[in-house]
N, C-alpha and C positions, 0 to 999 in steps of 0.2 A: 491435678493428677500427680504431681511431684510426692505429695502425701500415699497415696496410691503407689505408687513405686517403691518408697523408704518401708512400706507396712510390708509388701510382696517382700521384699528382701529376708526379712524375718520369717514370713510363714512359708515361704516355699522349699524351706529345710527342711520341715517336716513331712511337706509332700517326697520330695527329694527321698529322703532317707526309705521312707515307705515303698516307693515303686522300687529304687534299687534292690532295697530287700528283700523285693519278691513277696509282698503283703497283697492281700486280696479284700476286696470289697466287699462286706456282705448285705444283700438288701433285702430287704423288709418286704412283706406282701403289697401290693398296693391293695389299695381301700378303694373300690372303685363307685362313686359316684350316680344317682340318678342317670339316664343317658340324655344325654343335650345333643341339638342339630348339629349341625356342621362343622368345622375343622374345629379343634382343640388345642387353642395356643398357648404356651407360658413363656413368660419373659425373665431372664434373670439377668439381672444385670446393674447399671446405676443412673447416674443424672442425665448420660447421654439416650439412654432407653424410655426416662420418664420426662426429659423436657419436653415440653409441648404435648404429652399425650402420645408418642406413639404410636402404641401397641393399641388406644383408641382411636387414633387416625388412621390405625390400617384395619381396624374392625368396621368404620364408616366405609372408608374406599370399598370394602368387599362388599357392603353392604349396596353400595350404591350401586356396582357393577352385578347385583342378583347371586352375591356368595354370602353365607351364613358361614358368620364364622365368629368364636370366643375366646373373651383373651382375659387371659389372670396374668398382674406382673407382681416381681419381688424384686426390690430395687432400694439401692441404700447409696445415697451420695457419699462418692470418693470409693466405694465399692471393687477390687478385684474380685474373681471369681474365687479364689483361692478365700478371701473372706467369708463369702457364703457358704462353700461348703466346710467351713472349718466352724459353724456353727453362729456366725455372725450375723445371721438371718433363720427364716423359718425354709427355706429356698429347699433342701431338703425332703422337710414333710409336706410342703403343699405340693413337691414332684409324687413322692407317694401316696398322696391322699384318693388320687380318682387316674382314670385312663387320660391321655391325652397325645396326639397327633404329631404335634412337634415341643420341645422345647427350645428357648433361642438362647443361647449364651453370648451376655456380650461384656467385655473393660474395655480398659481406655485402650488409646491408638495401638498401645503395645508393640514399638517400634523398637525398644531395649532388648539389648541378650534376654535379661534377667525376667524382661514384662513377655518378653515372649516365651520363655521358659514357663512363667509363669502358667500363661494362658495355657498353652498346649499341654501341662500335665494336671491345672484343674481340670480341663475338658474331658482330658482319658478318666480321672477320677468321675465325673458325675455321668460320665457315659452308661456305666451299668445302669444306675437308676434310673435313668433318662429310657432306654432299653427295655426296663422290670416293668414302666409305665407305660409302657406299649407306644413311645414315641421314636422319635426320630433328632439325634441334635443337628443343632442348625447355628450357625457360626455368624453375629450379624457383624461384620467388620465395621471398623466409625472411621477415624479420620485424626491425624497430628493437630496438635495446636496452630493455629495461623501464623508462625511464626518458624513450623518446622515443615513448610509444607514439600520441602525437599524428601521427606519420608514416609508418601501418601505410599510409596510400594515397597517401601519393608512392613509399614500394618497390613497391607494385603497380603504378604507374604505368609504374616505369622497366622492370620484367621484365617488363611487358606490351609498351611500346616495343620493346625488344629483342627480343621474340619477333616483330611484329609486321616488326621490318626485315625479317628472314630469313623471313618465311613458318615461324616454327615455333610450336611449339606452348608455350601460357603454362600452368603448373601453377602456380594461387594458393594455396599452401600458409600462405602469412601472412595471407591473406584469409580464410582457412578458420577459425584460429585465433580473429581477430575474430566470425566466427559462431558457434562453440561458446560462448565469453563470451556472446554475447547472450541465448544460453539458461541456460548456470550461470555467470556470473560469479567462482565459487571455483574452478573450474579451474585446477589448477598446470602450466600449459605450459611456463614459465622456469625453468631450471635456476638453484641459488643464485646465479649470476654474473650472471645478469640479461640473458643472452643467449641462451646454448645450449639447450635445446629439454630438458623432464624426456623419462623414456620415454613420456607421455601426448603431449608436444608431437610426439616422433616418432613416435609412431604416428597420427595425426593428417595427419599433413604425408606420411607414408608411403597413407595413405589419397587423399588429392588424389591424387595421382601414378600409383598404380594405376589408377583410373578413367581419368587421360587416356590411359596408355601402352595399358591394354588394351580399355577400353570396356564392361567392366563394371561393374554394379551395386555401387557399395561397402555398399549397406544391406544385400546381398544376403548380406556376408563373415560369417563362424564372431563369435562372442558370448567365446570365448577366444583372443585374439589374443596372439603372441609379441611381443616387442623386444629385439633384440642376444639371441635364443633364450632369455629368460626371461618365462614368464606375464606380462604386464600387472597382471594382478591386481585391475582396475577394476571395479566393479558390473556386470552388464548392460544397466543404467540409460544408464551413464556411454557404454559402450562405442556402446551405436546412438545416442546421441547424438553421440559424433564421428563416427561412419559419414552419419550424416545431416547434422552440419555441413558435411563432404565433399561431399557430394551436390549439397547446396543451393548451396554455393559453384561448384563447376565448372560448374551447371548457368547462375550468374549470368554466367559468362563463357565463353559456346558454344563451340569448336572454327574 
């Protein structure tokens, strides 16, 4: 994510300069798509979005819990937000191409002045579109490298800022993490690199997100949960225990 941060430094001038100057957004019709069932999700974001599947482990969970719900992700390792909208993806046109329900934005821990600068004024830039699309943004916070874990609440901080510009909605997934510790400290959420999320960290963080996208009970979900379509494999101990670290956390930061 260091590479992520040096690239932000450079592109966030040009955001910079743009809102200062009082520049406006102009967005494009959307193209609205066949109608599909149930919630309409897009992901944008990078390696921490697409490790493990995600945005397909929270399409399973809903599914297993009787919600329909669809997910398109745009996702580019090493990825800010500021990169995609600046044309370093298609992230964009696939927001314009059809309606959709919510979109989720998410970089790294963005615990920096400069990353959290960052974040919070891509966020206002793709707000309009996100808006045109008939959605709603939605801020998925992640988590510091294992090494900075002293700043799991300034990334809360800044993906709750950013949610809070745009009127959208904050999903504390790295806050989540902090509360499952609290109750078993041996929890392996870090993948060996010290960043990426094990399948316990995404299923977890996939747990936040369900609850805000659809408003139900995550204590409520099945005791055999999937990730990237392979069993979990966790105790049932373990499992309502992250359903309830979920819980407890969304419930610390209302809607």
């Amino acid at each position: 994510m260091r590479r992520l941060q040096l690239r932000s430094i450079t592109r966030i001038a040009a955001l910079v300069g743009a809102l200062l100057g009082g520049s406006t957004i102009s967005c494009g019709s959307t193209v609205e798509s066949a109608p599909t069932s149930g919630l309409q999700v897009l992901f944008i974001g990078n390696s921490l979005t697409y490790a493990n599947d995600l945005p397909g482990t929270l399409r399973r969970m809903a599914l297993a819990a009787g919600d329909t719900m669809q997910v398109t992700t745009v996702a580019e390792p090493n990825f800010a937000l500021i990169d995609h909208y600046l044309g370093g993806s298609d992230a964009l046109a696939v927001i314009a191409s059809r309606r959709w329900d919510y979109v989720v934005l998410q970089q790294g821990p963005s615990t920096t002045p400069i990353n959290r600068d960052s974040l919070i004024i891509a966020t206002r830039f793709f707000a309009p579109h996100i808006r045109n699309a008939g959605a709603v943004p939605a801020l998925y916070m992640v988590w510091p490298t294992s090494d900075r874990t002293a700043f799991f609440d300034a990334a809360r901080i800044s993906y709750q800022m950013a949610a809070d510009t745009v009127d959208g909605i904050f999903m504390p997934a790295g806050r989540a993490w902090v509360k499952a510790w609290e109750t078993d400290p041996t929890l392996t959420l870090y993948d060996a690199d010290g960043l990426h999320p094990t399948a316990m960290g995404t299923y977890l963080a996939a747990l936040v997100i369900y609850e805000r996208l659809t408003g139900h009970d995550a204590r409520l979900l099945p005791v055999n949960p999937l990730v990237q379509g392979i069993p979990l494999g966790a105790p049932e101990a373990t499992v309502r225990l992250l359903q309830r670290a979920a819980h407890e956390t969304n419930t610390l930061y209302p809607p």
